[in-house]
C-alpha positions as CSV (number, residue, x, y, z in Angstrom):
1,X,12.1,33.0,-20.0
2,X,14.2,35.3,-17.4
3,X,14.7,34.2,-14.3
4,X,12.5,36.2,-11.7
5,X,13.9,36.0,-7.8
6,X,10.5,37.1,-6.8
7,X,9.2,34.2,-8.2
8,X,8.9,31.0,-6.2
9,X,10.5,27.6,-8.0
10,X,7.7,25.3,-8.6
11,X,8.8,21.9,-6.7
12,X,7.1,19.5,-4.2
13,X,8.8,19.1,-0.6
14,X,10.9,15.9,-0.2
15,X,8.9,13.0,1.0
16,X,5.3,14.8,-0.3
17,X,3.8,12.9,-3.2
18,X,1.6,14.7,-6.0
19,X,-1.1,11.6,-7.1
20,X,-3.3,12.1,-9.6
21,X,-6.5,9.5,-10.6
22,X,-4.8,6.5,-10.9
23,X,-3.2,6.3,-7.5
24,X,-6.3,7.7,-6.0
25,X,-8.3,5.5,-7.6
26,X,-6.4,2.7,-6.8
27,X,-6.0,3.3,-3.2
28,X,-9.8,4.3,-2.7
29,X,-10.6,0.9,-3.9
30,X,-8.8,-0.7,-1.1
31,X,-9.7,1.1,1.2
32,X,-13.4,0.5,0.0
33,X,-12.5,-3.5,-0.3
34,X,-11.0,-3.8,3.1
35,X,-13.1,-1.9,4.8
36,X,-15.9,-4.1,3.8
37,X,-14.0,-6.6,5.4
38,X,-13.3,-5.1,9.0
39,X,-17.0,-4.0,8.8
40,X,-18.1,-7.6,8.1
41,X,-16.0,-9.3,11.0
42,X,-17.7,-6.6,13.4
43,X,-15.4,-4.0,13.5
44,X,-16.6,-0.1,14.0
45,X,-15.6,2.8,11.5
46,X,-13.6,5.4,13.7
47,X,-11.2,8.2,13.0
48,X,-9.6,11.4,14.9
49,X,-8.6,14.8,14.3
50,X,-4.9,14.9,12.2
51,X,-3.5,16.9,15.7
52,X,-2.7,15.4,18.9
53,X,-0.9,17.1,21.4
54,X,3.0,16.5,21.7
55,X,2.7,15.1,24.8
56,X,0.1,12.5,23.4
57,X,2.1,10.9,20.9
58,X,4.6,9.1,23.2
59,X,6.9,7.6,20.7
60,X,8.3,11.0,19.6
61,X,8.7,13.1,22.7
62,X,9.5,17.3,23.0
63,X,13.1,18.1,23.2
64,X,14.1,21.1,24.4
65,X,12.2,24.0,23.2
66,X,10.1,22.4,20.1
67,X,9.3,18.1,19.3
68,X,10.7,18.5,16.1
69,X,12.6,15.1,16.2
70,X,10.1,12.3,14.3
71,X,6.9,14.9,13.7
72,X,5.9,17.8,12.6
73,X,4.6,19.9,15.4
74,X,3.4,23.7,16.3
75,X,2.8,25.9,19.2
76,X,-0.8,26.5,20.0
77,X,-1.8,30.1,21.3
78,X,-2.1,28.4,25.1
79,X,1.6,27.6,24.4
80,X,0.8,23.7,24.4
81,X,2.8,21.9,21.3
82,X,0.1,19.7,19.0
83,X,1.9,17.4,16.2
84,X,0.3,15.9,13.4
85,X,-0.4,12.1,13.9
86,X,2.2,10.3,12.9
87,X,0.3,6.8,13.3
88,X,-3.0,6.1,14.2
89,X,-2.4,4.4,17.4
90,X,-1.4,6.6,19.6
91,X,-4.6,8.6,18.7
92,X,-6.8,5.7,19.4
93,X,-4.9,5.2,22.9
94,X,-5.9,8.7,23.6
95,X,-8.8,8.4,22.3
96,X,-9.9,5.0,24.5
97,X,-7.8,6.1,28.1
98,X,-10.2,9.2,27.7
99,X,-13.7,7.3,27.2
100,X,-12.4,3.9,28.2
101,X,-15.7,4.2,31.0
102,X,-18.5,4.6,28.2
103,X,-17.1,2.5,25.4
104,X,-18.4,-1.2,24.9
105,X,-15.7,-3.3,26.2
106,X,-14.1,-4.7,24.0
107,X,-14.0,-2.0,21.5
108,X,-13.3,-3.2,18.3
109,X,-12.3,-0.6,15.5
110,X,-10.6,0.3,12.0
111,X,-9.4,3.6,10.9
112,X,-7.9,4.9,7.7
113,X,-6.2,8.1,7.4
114,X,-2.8,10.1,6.4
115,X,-0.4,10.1,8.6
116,X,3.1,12.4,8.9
117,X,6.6,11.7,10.0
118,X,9.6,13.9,9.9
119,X,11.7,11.9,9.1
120,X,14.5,11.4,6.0
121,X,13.0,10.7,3.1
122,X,14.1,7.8,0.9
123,X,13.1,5.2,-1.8
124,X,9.5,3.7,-0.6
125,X,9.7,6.0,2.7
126,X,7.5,9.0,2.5
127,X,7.0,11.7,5.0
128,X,3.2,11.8,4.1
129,X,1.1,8.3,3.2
130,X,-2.0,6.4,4.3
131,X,-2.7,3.9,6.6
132,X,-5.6,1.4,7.2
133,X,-5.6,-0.1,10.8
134,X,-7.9,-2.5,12.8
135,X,-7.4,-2.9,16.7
136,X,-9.5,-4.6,19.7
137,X,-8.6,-3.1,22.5
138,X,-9.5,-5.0,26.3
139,X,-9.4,-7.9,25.3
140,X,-6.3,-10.3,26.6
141,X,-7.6,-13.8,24.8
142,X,-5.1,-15.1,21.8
143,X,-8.3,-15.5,19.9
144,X,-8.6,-11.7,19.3
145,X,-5.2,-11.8,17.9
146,X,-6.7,-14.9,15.6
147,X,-9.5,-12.3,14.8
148,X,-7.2,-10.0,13.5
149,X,-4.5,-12.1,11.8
150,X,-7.9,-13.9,9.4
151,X,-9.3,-10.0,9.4
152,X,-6.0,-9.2,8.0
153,X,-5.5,-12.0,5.5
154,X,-9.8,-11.9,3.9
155,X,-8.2,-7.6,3.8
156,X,-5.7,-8.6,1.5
157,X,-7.4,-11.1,-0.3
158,X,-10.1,-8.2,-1.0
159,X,-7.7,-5.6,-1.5
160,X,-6.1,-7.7,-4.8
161,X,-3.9,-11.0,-3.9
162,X,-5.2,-14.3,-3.8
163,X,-4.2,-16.7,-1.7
164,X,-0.4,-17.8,-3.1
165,X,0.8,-14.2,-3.3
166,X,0.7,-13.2,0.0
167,X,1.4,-15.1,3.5
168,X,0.9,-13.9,7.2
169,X,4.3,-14.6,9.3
170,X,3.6,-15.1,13.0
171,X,5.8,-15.1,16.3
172,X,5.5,-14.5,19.9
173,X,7.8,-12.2,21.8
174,X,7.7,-14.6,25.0
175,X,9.3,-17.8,23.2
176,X,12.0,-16.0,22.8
177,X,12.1,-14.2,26.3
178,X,11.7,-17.7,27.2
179,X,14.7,-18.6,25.3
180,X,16.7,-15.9,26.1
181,X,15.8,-16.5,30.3
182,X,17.3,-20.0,30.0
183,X,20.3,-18.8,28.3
184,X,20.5,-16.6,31.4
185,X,20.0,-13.0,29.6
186,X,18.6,-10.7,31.3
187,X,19.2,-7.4,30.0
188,X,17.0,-5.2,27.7
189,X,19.9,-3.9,25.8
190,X,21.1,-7.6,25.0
191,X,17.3,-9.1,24.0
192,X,17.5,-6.0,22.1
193,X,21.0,-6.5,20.4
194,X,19.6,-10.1,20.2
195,X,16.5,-9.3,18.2
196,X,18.5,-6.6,15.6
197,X,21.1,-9.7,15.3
198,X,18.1,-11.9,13.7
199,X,16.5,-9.3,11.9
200,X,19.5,-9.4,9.8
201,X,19.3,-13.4,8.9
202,X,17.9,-12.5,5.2
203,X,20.9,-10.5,4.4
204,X,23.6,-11.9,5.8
205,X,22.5,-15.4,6.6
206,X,23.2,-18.5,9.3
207,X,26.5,-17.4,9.8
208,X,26.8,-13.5,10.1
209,X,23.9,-13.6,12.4
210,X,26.1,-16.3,14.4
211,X,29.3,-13.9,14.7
212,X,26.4,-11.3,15.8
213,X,25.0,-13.4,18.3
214,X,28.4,-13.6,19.5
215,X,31.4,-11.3,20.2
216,X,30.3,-9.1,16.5
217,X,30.8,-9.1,12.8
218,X,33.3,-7.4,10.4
219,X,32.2,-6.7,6.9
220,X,33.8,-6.3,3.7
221,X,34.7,-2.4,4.8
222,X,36.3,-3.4,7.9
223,X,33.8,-2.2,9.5
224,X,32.9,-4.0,12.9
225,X,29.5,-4.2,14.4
226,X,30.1,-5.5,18.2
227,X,27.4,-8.3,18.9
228,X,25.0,-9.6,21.1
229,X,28.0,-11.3,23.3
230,X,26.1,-14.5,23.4
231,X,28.0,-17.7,24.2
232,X,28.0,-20.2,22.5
233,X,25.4,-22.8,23.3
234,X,22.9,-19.7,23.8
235,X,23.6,-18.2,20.0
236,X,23.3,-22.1,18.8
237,X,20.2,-22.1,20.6
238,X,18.6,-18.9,19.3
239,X,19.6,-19.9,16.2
240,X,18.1,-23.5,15.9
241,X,14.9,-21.3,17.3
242,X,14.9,-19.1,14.0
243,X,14.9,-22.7,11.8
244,X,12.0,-24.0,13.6
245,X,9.4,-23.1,11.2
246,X,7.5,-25.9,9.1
247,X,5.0,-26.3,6.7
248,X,2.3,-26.8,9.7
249,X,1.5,-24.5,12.5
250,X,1.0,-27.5,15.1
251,X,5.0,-28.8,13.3
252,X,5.9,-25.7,14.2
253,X,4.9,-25.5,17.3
254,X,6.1,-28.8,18.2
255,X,9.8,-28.0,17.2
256,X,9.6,-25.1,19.0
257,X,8.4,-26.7,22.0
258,X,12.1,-28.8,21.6
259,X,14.1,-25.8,21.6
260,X,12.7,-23.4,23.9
261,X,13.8,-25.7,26.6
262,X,10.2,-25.2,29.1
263,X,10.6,-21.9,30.5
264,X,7.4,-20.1,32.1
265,X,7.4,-17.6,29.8
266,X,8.1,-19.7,26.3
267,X,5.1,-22.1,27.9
268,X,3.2,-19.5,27.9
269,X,4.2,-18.1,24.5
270,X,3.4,-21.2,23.1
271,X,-0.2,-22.0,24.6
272,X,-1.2,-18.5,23.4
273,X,0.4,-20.0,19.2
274,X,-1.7,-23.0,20.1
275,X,-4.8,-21.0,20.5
276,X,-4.2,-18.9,17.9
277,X,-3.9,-21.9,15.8
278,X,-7.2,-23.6,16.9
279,X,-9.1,-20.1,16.2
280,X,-7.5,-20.0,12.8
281,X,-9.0,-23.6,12.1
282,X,-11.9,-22.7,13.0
283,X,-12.2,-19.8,10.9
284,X,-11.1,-21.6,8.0
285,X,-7.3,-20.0,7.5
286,X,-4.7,-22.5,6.1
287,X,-1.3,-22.4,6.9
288,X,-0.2,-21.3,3.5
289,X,-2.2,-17.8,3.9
290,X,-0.8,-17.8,8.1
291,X,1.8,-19.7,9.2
292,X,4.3,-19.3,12.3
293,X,7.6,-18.6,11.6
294,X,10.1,-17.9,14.9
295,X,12.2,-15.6,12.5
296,X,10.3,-13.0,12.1
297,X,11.7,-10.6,14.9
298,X,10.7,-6.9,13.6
299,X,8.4,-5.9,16.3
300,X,9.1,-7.9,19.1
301,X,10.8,-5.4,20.7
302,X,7.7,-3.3,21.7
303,X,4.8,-6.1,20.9
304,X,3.8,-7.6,24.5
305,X,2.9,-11.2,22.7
306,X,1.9,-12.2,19.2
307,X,3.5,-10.7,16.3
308,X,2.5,-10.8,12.5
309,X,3.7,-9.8,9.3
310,X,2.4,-10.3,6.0
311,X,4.6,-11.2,3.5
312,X,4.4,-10.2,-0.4
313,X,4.8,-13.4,-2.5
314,X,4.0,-11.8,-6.1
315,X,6.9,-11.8,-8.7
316,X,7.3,-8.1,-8.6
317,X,8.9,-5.1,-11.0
318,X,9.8,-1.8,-11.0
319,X,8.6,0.5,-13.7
320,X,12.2,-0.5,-15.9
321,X,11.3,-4.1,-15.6
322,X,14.2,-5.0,-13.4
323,X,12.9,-7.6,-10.3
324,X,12.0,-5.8,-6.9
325,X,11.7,-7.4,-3.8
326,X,8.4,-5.6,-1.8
327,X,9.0,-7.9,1.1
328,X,6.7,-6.9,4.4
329,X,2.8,-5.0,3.4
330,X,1.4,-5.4,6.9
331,X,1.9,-6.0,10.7
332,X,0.8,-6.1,13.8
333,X,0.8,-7.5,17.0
334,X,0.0,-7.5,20.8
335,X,0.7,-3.7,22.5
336,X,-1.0,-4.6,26.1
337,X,1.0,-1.5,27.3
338,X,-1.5,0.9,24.5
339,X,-3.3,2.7,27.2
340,X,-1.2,2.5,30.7
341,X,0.8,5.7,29.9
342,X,-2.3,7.3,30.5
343,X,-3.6,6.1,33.0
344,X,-0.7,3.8,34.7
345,X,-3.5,0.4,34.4
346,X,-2.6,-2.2,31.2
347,X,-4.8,-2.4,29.1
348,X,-4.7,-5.3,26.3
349,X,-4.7,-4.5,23.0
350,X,-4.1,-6.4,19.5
351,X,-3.9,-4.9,15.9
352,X,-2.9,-5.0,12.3
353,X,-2.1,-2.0,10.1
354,X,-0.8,-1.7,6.1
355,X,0.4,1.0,4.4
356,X,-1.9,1.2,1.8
357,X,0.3,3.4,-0.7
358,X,2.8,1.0,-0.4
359,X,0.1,-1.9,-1.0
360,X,-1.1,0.1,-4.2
361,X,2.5,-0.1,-5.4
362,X,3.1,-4.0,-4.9
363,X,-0.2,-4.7,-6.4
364,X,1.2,-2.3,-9.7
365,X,4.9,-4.0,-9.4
366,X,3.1,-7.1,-9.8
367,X,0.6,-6.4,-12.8
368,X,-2.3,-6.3,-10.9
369,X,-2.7,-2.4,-10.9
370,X,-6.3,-0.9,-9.4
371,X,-5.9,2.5,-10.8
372,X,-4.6,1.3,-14.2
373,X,-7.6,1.3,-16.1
374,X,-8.9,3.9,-15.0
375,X,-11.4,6.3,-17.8
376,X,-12.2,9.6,-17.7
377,X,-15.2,11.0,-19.5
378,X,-16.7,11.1,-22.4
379,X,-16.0,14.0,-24.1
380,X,-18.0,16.0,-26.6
381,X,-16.0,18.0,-29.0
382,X,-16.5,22.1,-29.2
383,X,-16.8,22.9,-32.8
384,X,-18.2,26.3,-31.9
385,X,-19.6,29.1,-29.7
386,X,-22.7,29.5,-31.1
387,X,-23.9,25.5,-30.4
388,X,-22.5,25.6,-26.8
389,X,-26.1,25.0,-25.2
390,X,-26.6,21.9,-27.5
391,X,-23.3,20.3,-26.5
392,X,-24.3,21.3,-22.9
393,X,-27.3,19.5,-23.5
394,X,-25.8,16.3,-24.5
395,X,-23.7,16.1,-21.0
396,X,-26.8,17.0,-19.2
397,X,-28.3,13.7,-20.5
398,X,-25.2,11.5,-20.2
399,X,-24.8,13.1,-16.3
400,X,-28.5,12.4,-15.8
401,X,-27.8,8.7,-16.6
402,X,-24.6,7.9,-14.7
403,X,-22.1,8.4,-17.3
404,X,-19.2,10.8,-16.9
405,X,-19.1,13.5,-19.1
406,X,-17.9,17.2,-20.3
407,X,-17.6,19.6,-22.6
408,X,-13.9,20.6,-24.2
409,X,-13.8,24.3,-23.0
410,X,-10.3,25.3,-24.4
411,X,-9.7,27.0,-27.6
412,X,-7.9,24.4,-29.6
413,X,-9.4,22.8,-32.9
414,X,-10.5,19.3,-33.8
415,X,-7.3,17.8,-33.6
416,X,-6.0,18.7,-30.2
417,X,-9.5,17.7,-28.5
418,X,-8.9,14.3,-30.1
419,X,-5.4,14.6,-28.0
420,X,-7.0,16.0,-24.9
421,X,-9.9,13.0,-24.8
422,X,-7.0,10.4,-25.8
423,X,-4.7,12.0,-22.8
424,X,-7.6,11.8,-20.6
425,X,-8.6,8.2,-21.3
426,X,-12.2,8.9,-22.2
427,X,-14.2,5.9,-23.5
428,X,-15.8,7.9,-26.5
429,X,-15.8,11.7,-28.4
430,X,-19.3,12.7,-28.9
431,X,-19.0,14.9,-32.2
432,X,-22.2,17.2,-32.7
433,X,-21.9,20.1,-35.5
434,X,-24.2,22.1,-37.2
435,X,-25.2,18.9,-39.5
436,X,-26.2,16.6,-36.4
437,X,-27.9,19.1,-34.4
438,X,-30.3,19.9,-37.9
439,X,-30.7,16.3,-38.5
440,X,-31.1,15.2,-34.9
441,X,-28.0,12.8,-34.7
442,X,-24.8,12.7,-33.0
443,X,-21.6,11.6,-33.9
444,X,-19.5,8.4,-31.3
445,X,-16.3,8.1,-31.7
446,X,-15.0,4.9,-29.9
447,X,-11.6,5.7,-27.9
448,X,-11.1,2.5,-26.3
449,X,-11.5,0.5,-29.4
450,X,-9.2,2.5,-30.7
451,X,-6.9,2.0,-28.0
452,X,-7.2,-1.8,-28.3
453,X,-6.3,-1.7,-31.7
454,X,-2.9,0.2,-31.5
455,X,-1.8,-2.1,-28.3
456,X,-2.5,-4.8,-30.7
457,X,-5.3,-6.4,-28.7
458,X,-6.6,-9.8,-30.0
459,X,-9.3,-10.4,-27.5
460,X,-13.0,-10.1,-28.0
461,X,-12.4,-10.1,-31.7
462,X,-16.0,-11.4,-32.2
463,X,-17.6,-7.9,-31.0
464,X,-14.8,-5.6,-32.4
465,X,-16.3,-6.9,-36.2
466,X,-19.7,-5.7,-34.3
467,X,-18.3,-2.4,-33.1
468,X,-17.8,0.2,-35.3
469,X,-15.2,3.0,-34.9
470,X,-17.2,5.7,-35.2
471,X,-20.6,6.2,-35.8
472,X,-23.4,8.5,-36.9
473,X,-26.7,7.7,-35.0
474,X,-30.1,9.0,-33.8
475,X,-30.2,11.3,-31.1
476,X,-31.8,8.8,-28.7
477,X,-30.1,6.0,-29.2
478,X,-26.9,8.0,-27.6
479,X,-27.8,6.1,-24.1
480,X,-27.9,2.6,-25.4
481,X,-24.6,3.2,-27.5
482,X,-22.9,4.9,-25.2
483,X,-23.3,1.9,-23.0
484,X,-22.4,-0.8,-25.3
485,X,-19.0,1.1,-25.3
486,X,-18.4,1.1,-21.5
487,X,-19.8,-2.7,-20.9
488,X,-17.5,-3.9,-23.6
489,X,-13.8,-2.0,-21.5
490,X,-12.8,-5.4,-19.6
């Protein structure tokens, strides 16, 4: 083949996924399983238009001529810049600071939906993926954070992992404010140098986060990253903080309560835990599904309150077999400040979001794969032109009584139509020549047994010595046999 330079290369842009049936499948069933869930704990279906206006989105502002920094945006013909969503939060703050008078109060939603972000593409990071979010919006009690952190674990229980593989990590922003007051910080740039300086306790553990709580750190490069400038009894303190977690939520709490030292703010931090923790009870969520944990920091630096991650627990691979960590699926938190740019009032607000691409790819690193056995339909083999309406018949039937089905409409013989139904995973070849259609029979071939057999299946050995291969049968027993086929795929 010559090379044509009027021809465009074939090629996907960086960050854009191309999924065929088994992600699809795999991600419409948890979306289906979790929004059951959100449905059942009272929670409304909602969703918005992919374009908000620039302006809107508040995280990623215009620069100077065109808000290309975070989003991908366009000019509209009344010169006003519209961006596609890159969450959906800032939609439904739009959404509720326009209609906030005729909504019930609170209003309680989940949403699911692509979102974009301009942004460098890397391993796990996408410019394009799905989301699945659940909010309450007006109301301030720590039981509606409660609500969401149980709506959030029963979501992932649904959506595939039992309890023991995954575990809901919860902190307050205003224990450590508290902290941090008595330690006599003040500054937002120093919480914030602070809260980077935990977040990096996993990697470089007790004592790297130390030197960055302090004057900085100098790794193996010579690299130095200046610190938090903590002295020294504060950066003890933060760090006894981080260790405070237990087995128990009121445990917990109590060695908090120690370390915090009774500031206004901390007290307060830890009333709201306490609630939380009663509400939990109640609803009948253990501490080994949602448990505080004063080191989880990601967030805290816009969440008002409560913050929660869920934490993958699964043994997980990647596709050579080599151990992957998934970490993080999930989090949330308190945003009280979701509608006040609009409208300059606060409005309180709690919610939980997932990626649910990045779900779909722990639950297949860890062996539980929703999309993996997936089928496609039965095929019947084309042995000719002429019997075309007799084949067409036979899918007519099959369609007529729920089963997938189609016709082979290339041009290739026997053989590669044996390929084709193989490559599309179909659960049985119907064969139907010139012999069948005279003598009113039809010919099922069984793919999956045949399947079963070459991965070496042992299994269900009892109703393989019942199930033939192929077989030649009446035309109307095609229904029942059929069947027997696709009850008997695990």
């Amino acid at each position: 083949m010559t090379n044509d330079p009027t021809r465009p290369e074939a090629r996907a842009p960086r960050g854009f996924n191309d999924r065929r049936a088994r992600d699809l499948t795999a991600e419409r069933q948890i979306l289906t399983r979790v929004s059951e869930v959100y449905e059942r704990y009272g929670f409304e279906a909602f969703d918005t238009g992919a374009l908000e206006y620039a302006d809107a989105l508040g995280k990623f502002l215009p620069d100077a001529d065109r808000p290309n920094e975070g989003v991908f945006a366009l000019q509209d013909d009344d010169e006003q810049w519209m961006a596609l969503r890159y969450d959906l939060t800032a939609p439904l703050a739009r959404f509720v600071a326009q209609n906030w008078e005729t909504l019930p109060k609170p209003f309680r939603r989940y949403a699911f939906g692509t979102v974009w972000r301009n942004e460098k593409p890397g391993p796990g990071r996408f410019r394009e993926f799905t989301q699945c979010d659940a909010d309450t919006v007006g109301s301030a009690r720590p039981e509606a954070d409660a609500e969401i952190i149980a709506m959030a674990a029963d979501g992932l229980t649904a959506a595939g992992l039992p309890a023991g593989a995954y575990v809901l990590k919860i902190n307050n922003r205003k224990l450590l404010n508290g902290l941090l007051a008595t330690a006599g910080v003040s500054t937002e740039g120093q919480k914030l140098a602070v809260l980077r300086a935990v977040d990096k306790l996993d990697r470089l553990g007790t004592e790297g986060v130390r030197l960055l709580l302090g004057e900085g750190r100098k790794d193996e490069s010579g690299a130095f990253t200046k610190g938090a400038g903590l002295g020294t009894a504060a950066a003890e303190a933060v760090l006894a903080f981080t260790a405070a977690g237990a087995e128990g939520r009121s445990e917990t709490l109590d060695r908090i309560a120690n370390v915090i030292g009774g500031s206004p703010e901390g007290d307060a931090g830890l009333e709201e835990l306490s609630r939380i923790d009663k509400a939990l009870i109640g609803m009948g969520v253990a501490a080994d599904r949602a448990m505080f944990d004063p080191s989880i920091v990601r967030g805290l630096e816009y969440y008002t309150g409560p913050v929660f991650e869920a934490e993958l627990l699964l043994a997980t691979k990647d596709e050579t077999g080599a151990p992957v960590r998934f970490g993080s699926v999930g989090g949330g938190g308190r945003y009280d400040d979701l509608v006040a740019r609009f409208t300059g009032e606060q409005v309180p607000a709690t919610g939980f979001s997932f990626g649910v691409s990045r779900l779909a790819s722990a639950l297949r690193a860890a062996g539980r794969d929703l999309g993996g056995d997936v089928r496609g339909p039965v095929v019947v083999v084309a042995f000719n032109s002429e019997d075309m309406p007799a084949y067409y018949g036979v899918v007519g039937e099959l369609r007529a009584a729920g089963i997938a089905a189609e016709v082979y409409l290339g041009s290739s013989g026997m053989r590669p139509q044996m390929k084709y139904a193989d490559r599309r995973m179909a659960p049985a070849a119907i064969m139907l020549g010139g012999d069948e259609i005279a003598a009113g029979t039809v010919t099922i071939k069984d793919l999956d047994l045949g399947r079963e057999l070459s991965a070496g299946v042992t299994d269900n050995a009892e109703w393989r010595e019942q199930r033939p291969g192929q077989q030649t049968i009446p035309r109307a027993e095609l229904i029942p046999a059929l069947r027997r086929i696709l009850d008997a795929q695990p």
